[in-house]
C-alpha positions as CSV (number, residue, x, y, z in Angstrom):
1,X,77.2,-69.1,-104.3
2,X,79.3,-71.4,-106.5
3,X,81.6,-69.9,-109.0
4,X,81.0,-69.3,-112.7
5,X,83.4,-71.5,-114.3
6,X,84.6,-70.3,-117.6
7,X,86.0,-73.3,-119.5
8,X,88.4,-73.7,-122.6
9,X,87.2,-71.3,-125.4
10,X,84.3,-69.5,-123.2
11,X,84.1,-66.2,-121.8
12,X,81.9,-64.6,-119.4
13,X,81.2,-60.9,-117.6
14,X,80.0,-60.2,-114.0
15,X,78.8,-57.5,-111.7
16,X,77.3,-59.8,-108.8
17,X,79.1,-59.1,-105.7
18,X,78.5,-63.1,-104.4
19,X,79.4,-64.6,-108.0
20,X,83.3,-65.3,-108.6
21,X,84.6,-65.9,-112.4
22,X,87.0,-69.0,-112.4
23,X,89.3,-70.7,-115.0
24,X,90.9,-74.2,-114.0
25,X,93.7,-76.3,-114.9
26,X,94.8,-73.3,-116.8
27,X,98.3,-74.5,-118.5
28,X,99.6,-73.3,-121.5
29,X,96.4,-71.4,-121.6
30,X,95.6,-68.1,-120.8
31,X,93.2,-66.6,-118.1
32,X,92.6,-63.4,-119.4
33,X,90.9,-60.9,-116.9
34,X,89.6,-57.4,-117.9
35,X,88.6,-54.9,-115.2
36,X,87.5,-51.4,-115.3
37,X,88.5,-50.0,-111.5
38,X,86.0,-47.9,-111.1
39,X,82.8,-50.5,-112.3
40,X,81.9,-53.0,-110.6
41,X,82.5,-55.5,-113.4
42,X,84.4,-58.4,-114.4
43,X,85.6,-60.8,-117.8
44,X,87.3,-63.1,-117.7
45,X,88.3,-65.0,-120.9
46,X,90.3,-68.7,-121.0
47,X,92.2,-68.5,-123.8
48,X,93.4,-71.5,-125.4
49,X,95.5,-70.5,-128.6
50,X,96.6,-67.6,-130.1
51,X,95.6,-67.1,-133.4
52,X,92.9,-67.9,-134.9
53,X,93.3,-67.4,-139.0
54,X,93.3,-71.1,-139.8
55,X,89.7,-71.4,-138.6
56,X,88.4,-68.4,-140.1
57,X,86.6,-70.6,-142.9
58,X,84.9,-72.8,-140.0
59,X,81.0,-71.7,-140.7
60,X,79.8,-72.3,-137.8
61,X,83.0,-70.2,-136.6
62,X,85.1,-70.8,-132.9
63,X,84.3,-70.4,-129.9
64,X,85.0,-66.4,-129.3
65,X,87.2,-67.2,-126.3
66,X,89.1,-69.2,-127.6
67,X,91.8,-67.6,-129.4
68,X,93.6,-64.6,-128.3
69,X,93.0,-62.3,-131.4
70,X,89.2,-63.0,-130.8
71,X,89.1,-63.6,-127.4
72,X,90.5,-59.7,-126.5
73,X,88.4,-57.9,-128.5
74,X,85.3,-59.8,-127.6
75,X,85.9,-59.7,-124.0
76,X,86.4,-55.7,-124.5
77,X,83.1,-55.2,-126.5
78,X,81.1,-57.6,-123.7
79,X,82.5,-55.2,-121.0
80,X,81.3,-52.0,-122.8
81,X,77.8,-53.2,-123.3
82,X,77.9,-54.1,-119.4
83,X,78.4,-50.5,-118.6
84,X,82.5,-50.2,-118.6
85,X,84.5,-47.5,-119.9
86,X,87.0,-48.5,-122.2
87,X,89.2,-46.0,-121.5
88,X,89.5,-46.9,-118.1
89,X,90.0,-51.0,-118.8
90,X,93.1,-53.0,-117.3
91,X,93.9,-56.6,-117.9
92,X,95.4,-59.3,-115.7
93,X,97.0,-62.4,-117.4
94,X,97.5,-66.1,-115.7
95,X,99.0,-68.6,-117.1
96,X,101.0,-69.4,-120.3
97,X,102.7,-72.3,-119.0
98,X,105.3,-74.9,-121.0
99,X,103.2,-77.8,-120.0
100,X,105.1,-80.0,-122.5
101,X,108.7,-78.3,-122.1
102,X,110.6,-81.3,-122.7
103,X,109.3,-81.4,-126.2
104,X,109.0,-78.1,-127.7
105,X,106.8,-78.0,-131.1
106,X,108.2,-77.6,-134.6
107,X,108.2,-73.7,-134.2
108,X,110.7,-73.6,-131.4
109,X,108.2,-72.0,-129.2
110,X,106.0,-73.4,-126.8
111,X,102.2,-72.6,-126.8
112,X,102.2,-70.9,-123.6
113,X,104.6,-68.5,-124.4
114,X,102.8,-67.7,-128.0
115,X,99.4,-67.3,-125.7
116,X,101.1,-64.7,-123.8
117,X,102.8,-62.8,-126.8
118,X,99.6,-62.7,-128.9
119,X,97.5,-61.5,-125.8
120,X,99.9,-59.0,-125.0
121,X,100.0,-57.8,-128.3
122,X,96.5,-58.1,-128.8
123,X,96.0,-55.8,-125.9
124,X,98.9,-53.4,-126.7
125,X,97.1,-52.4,-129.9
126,X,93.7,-51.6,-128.0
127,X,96.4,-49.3,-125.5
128,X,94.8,-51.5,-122.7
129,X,97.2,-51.9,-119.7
130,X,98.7,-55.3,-118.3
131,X,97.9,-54.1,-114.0
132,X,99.6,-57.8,-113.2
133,X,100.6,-60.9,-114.7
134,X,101.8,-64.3,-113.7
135,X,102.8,-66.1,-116.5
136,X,105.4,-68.8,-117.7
137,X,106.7,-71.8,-115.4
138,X,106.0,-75.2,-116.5
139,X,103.1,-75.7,-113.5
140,X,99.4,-75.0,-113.8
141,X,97.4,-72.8,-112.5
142,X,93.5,-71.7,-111.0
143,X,92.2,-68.3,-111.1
144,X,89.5,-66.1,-109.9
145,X,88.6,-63.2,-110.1
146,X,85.8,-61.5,-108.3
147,X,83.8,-58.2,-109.4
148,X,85.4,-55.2,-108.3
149,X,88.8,-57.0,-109.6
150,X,90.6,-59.0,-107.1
151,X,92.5,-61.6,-108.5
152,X,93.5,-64.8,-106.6
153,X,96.0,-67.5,-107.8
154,X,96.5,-71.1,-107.1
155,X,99.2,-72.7,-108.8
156,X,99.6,-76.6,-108.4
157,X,100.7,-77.8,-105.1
158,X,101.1,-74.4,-103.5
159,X,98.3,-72.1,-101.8
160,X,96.4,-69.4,-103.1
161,X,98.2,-65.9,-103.8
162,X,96.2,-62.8,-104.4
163,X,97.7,-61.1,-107.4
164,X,95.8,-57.9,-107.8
165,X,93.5,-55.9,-105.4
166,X,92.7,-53.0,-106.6
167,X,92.0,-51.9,-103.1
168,X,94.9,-53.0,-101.6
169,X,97.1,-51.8,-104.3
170,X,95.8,-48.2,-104.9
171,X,98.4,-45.4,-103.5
172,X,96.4,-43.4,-101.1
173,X,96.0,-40.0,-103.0
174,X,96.3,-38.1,-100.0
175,X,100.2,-38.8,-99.5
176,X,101.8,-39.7,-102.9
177,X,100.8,-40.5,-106.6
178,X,99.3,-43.6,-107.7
179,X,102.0,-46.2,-109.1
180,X,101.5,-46.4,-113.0
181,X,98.6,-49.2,-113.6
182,X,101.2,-51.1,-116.3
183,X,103.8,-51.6,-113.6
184,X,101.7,-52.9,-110.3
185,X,102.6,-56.3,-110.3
186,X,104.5,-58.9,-112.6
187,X,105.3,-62.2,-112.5
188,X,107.4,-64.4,-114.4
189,X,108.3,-67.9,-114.0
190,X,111.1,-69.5,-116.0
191,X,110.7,-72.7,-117.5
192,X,112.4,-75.4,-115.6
193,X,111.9,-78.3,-118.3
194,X,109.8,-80.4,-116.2
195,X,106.5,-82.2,-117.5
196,X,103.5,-80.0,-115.3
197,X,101.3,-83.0,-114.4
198,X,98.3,-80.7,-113.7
């Protein structure tokens, strides 16, 4: 089965074994993936900005992807009505690239970097875990993410990574603790000031 593609602004939730959540060409945008390890569930949300109180008068409103302080609590609330437990909800973030490194906007900051501090905090202040991240760089990135919460990487010009499994990466309980969810996996890429062409 083809994957569900979840475009600039959208969001989407899945339970179907065969049916894969994707996000392309993510650059300075953010894939954000919400998991509950013990449902077999999915979201994933493609972020594209973070903040969305200039379009707050919009009537027809934005998309509720599409910025990060909508796009978290959305993507939480679509995965409770599914069946998940907050309580037991972890997040994955790809992406938040400097696509456009060599010219930095007025602000000083780049997008990608403001998509990753709003999301983070956006999360922080729901006390929703970050199990894996890989964020930063100046080269895009494809993700998906399959119910039951492995995640799988591409980033441009290189092969496919998998970034979280929770199978994989759950400590047998038999010998040792688990690892604490917030520190499984992390990466970040500096900014090299090159101009990402994809």
């Amino acid at each position: 089965m083809p994957d569900t593609m979840v475009r600039m602004g959208e969001l989407a939730v899945s339970g179907r074994p065969d049916d894969a959540l994707a996000a392309i060409g993510l650059g300075s945008c953010i894939g954000l993936v919400l998991l509950d390890g013990s449902h077999p569930r999915v979201g994933l949300a493609h972020v594209v900005l973070p903040d969305s109180s200039a379009h707050r008068g919009d009537p027809s409103g934005p998309p509720p992807g599409k910025f990060a302080d909508t796009a978290v609590p959305a993507l939480v609330d679509a995965l409770i009505a599914s069946g998940a437990r907050r309580s037991r909800l972890g997040a994955v973030l790809v992406g938040g690239a400097a696509m456009f490194a060599l010219r930095p906007d007025r602000t000083g900051q780049d997008v990608g970097r403001r998509n990753v501090e709003a999301v983070r905090r956006a999360l922080q202040e729901r006390a929703i875990p970050v199990l894996a991240a890989d964020t930063g760089g100046s080269t895009g990135r494809t993700l998906r993410v399959h119910p039951g919460g492995a995640v799988v990487v591409r980033m441009a010009g290189a092969g496919e990574r998998v970034l979280l499994d929770p199978a994989r990466d759950a400590a047998p309980t038999t010998t040792r603790a688990p690892r604490p969810a917030a520190v499984l996996r992390a990466v970040t890429i500096p900014t090299t000031g090159r101009v990402a062409t994809a």
